[in-house]
N, C-alpha and C positions, 0 to 999 in steps of 0.2 A: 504494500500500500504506500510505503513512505517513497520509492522509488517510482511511484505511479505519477505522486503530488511533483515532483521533481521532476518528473518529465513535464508534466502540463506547464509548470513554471517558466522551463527553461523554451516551450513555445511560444508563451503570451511574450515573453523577454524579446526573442526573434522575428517576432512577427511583424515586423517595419522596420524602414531604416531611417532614422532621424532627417537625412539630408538629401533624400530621394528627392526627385524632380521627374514629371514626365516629357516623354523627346517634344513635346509641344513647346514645352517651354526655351527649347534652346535655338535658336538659328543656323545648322550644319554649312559650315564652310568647307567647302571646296575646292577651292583655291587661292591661292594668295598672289598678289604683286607689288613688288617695291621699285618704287622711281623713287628721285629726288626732285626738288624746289628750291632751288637756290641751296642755303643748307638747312633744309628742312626735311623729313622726310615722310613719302606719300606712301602708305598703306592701305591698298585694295586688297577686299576680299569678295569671292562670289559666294552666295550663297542660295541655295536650294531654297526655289519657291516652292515648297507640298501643295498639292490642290486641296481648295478646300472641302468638305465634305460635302456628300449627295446631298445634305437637307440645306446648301445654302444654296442660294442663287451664283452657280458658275458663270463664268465669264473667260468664253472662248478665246478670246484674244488674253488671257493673262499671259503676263512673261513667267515661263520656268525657273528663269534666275533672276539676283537682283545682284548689283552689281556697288556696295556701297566702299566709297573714298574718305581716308582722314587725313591732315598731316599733325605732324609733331616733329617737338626738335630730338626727340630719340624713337627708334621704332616701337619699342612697349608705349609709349606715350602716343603713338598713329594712331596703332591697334586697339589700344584704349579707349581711345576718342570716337571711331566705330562705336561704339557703345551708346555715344549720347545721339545718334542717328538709326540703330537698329531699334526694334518696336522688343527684344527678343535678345536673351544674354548667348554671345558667339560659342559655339563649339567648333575646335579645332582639332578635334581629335581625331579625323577623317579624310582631311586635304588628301589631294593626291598629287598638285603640281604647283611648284613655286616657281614665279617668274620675276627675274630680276633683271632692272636696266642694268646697258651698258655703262651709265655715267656710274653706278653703284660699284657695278663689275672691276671699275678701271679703279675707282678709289679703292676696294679691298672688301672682304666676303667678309672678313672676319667678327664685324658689331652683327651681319645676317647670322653669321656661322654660331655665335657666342647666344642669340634670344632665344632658338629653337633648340640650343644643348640645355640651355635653363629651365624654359619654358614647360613645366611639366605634363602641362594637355594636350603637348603634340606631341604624336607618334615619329620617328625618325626615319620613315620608310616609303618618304613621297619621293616625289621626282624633284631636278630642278634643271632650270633651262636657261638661256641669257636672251634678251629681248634686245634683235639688231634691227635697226635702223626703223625704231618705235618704241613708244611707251608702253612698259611693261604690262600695262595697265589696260592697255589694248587688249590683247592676247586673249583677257579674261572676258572679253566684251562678244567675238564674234560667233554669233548663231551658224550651227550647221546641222543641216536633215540628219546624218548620219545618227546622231548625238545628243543626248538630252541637255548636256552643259557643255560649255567650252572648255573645259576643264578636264572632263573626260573624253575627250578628243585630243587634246597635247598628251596625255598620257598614254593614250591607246595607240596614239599614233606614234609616240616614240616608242613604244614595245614593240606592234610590227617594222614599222621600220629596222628597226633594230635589228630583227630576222632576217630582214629583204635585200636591206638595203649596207654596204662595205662601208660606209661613210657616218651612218648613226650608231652612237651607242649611250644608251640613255644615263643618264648617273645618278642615281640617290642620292638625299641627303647624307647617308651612312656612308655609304661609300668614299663621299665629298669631304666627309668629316676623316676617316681613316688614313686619306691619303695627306691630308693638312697635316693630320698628327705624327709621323713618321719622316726618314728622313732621305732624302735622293730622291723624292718624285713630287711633279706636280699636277694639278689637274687639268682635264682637258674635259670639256661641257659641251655639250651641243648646244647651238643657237637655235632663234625661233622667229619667226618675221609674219606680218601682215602682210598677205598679196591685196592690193588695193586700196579703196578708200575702208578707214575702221568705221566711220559714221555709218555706211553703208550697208557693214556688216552687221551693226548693234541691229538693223530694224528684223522685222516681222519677213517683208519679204524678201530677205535673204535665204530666212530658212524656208521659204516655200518655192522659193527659186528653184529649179532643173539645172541652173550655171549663177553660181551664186556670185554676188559683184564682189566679196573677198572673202577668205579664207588666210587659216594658218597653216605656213609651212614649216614644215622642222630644216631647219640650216645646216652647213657644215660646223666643226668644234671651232669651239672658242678658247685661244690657248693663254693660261695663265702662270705668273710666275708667283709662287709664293698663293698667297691669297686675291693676288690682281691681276684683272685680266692685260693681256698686252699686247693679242695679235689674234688674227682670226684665219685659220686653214681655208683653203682653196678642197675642192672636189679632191683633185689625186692627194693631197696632204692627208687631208682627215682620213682615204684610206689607207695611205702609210702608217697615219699612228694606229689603225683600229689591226695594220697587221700586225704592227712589233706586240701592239700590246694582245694580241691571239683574241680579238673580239669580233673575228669573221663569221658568219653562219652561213652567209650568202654573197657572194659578188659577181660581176660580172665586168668582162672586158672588152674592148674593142679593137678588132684589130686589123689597120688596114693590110689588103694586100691585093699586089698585081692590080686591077682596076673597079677590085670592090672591096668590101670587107667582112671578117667576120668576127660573130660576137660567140665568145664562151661562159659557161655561167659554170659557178664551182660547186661542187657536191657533197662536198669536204674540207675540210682545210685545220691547219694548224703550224703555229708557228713556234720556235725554241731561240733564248736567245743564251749563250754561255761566256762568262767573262772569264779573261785573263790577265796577269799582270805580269809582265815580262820587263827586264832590267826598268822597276818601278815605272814604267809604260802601261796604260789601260790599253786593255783589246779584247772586241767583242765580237764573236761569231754568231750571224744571224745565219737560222735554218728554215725555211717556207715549205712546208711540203703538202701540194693539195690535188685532188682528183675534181674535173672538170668536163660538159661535154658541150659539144658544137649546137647555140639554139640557134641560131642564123645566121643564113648566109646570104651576102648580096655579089653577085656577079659570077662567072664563070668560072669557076675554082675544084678543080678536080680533087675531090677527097678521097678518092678511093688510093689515091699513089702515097705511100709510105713516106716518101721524103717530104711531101706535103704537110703530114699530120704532123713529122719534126721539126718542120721550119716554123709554123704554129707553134707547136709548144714553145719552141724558143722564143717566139717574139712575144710570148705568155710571159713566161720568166723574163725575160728581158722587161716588159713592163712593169713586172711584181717590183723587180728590185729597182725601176727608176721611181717607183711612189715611195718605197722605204725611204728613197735616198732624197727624195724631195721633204719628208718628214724631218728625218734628221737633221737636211740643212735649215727647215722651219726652224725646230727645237734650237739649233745650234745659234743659229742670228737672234735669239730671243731671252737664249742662256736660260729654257724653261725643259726642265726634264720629265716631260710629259711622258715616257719610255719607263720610267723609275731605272733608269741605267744605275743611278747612281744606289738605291737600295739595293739591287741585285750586291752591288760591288760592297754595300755594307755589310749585307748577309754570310758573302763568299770571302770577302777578304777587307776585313774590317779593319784592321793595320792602317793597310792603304789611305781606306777611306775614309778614314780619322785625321789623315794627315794631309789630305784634300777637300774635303769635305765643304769647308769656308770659301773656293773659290773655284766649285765644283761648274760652275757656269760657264766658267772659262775652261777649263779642263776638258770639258766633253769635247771641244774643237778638236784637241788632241788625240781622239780617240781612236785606234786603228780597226775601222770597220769591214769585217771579210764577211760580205754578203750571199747568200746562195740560193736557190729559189730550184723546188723541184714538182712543177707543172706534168701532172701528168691527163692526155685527153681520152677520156675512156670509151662513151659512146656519141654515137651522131644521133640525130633525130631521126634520119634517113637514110640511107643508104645510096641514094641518090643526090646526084652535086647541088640540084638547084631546081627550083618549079622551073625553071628554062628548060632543062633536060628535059623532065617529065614532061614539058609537054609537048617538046619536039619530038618525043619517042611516041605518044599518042597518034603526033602527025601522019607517022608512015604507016597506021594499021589504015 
């Protein structure tokens, strides 16, 4: 009996929790973006409009998102200020994509870097992106069919891309923080841009548009030194860093020859990079080795001859390694080791790296790089050279 009363007890005790709140009460952010104002700083967040329920009078034309701006002269002080304009106390604990201007970018991550390591109610597992040549604050603005928020459209669309595409590779805030904390590497981010006008993109008929008058694209990286950005990658760069750093899934090449060209998409791939230091000289052996096959071809290009499919692959490789070597000279004019060359050399030979370390920016110029790249093309889509053959062989039945 006495253990009966003690259980009942110990239910009435658990049966609520003092500080409960229901999800109505709170506003779900979505996303974040930080510009500056002079020295001031702007903090947008989007936030999830819920429909309101069957028993009210809906209103077809509601917007999904709302889109509200603060500033302040510290960002908890923006974000804060958000507060005296939401109807609804903000939840952060769900974002998926932070986007940060370039003018932010260039001054240093680290006051971004230092709110959300503090900040207890954000998770550390969204994306984040650099906003070129527009306000960050755009980004969070533009409607698309595909997508319920703009927000979930940067995100999604940097994860496929990601997959598809040799040139993206998304980067978490964790990530973004791991690689800050540690030492010989720096980060490389993807950009993000507004195609068009952003007023255009904020209305209604955008998202009901067939060809919508703007959209967001995801860019190539954004290369920074330290916590600041400082230069931004070209198409072939951004895949040279995405090879060194083995973040391929998918690529594809171009390649002219004789009077047309053809394109190879890769099936496989993986890269290895191993240091040495020889009479206290850094030297670093990159290895590329990826399986590839023939998706099209333009002009008259006999595939079936043997020496063909090896002149191909050579000029595969030969490609691979002039985007490494375009990278590396990025990295090198920027003194930004976006490779982690220089952690590899702390892990492996830490002597060294102690004793360079301070002036490692310059040091990588010296680095003696033996590149090597092993292209191999496995299957065609056809066995046949070109829809020209095919159909000239048609001709003659």
């Amino acid at each position: 009996m006495k253990k009966i009363i003690i259980s009942i007890f110990i239910l009435f005790t658990l049966s609520g929790c003092w500080n409960y709140k229901e999800l109505n009460d709170y506003s779900i952010v979505t996303g974040i973006a930080i510009d500056k104002n002079e020295d001031r700083y702007e903090v947008s967040v989007l936030i999830s409009n819920a429909p309101k329920s069957s028993g009210d009078n809906n209103d077809s034309s509601q917007s999904q998102i709302v889109v509200y701006t603060e500033d302040g002269k510290s960002l908890f002080e923006a974000l804060k200020n958000i507060g005296l304009i939401s109807p609804k106390e903000l939840y952060i604990g769900s974002f998926s994509i932070l986007v940060v201007s370039e003018e932010i970018a260039k001054e240093g991550l680290e006051n971004v870097v230092d709110l959300f390591v503090r900040y207890t109610s954000a998770r550390n597992n969204f994306y984040i992106a650099i906003a070129k040549d527009t306000k960050a604050v755009n980004t969070l603005k533009i409607l698309t069919p595909l997508t319920s928020f703009p927000s979930q459209n940067i995100s999604d669309n940097l994860k496929s891309t990601t997959n598809l595409q040799g040139t993206i590779a998304k980067t978490s805030f964790n990530e973004l923080l791991s690689i800050l904390l540690r030492k010989g590497i720096d980060p490389a981010i993807n950009s993000i841009s507004v195609i068009g006008n952003p007023e255009e993109g904020e209305s209604k008929e955008n998202l009901e548009s067939s060809e919508p008058k703007s959209y967001i694209k995801i860019g190539y990286l954004s290369i920074f030194k330290n916590d600041k950005l400082v230069d931004w990658a070209t198409h072939d760069e951004s895949l040279g860093i995405n090879i060194l750093n083995n973040m391929i899934s998918e690529m594809y090449l171009t390649l002219d020859y004789e009077d047309g060209y053809i394109v190879v998409d890769t099936t496989s791939f993986s890269s290895k990079i191993e240091t040495k230091v020889e009479n206290n000289k850094p030297k670093i052996d990159i290895n590329v080795k990826c399986e590839a096959r023939i998706i099209e071809v333009r002009g008259n290009i006999n595939l079936e001859k043997s020496n063909v499919i090896e002149q191909l692959e050579k000029k595969s490789n030969d490609k691979i390694k002039s985007h490494i070597n375009e990278a590396i000279n990025l990295a090198i004019k920027n003194k930004a080791d976006v490779f982690g060359f220089g952690l590899k050399f702390y892990q492996n030979h830490p002597k060294y790296f102690e004793s360079v370390k301070d002036d490692w920016g310059n040091i990588m110029s010296s680095i003696d790089f033996n590149i090597n790249s092993e292209l191999i093309l496995k299957t065609k889509v056809s066995s046949k050279n070109s829809l020209e053959e095919i159909h000239n062989e048609k001709k003659d039945y």
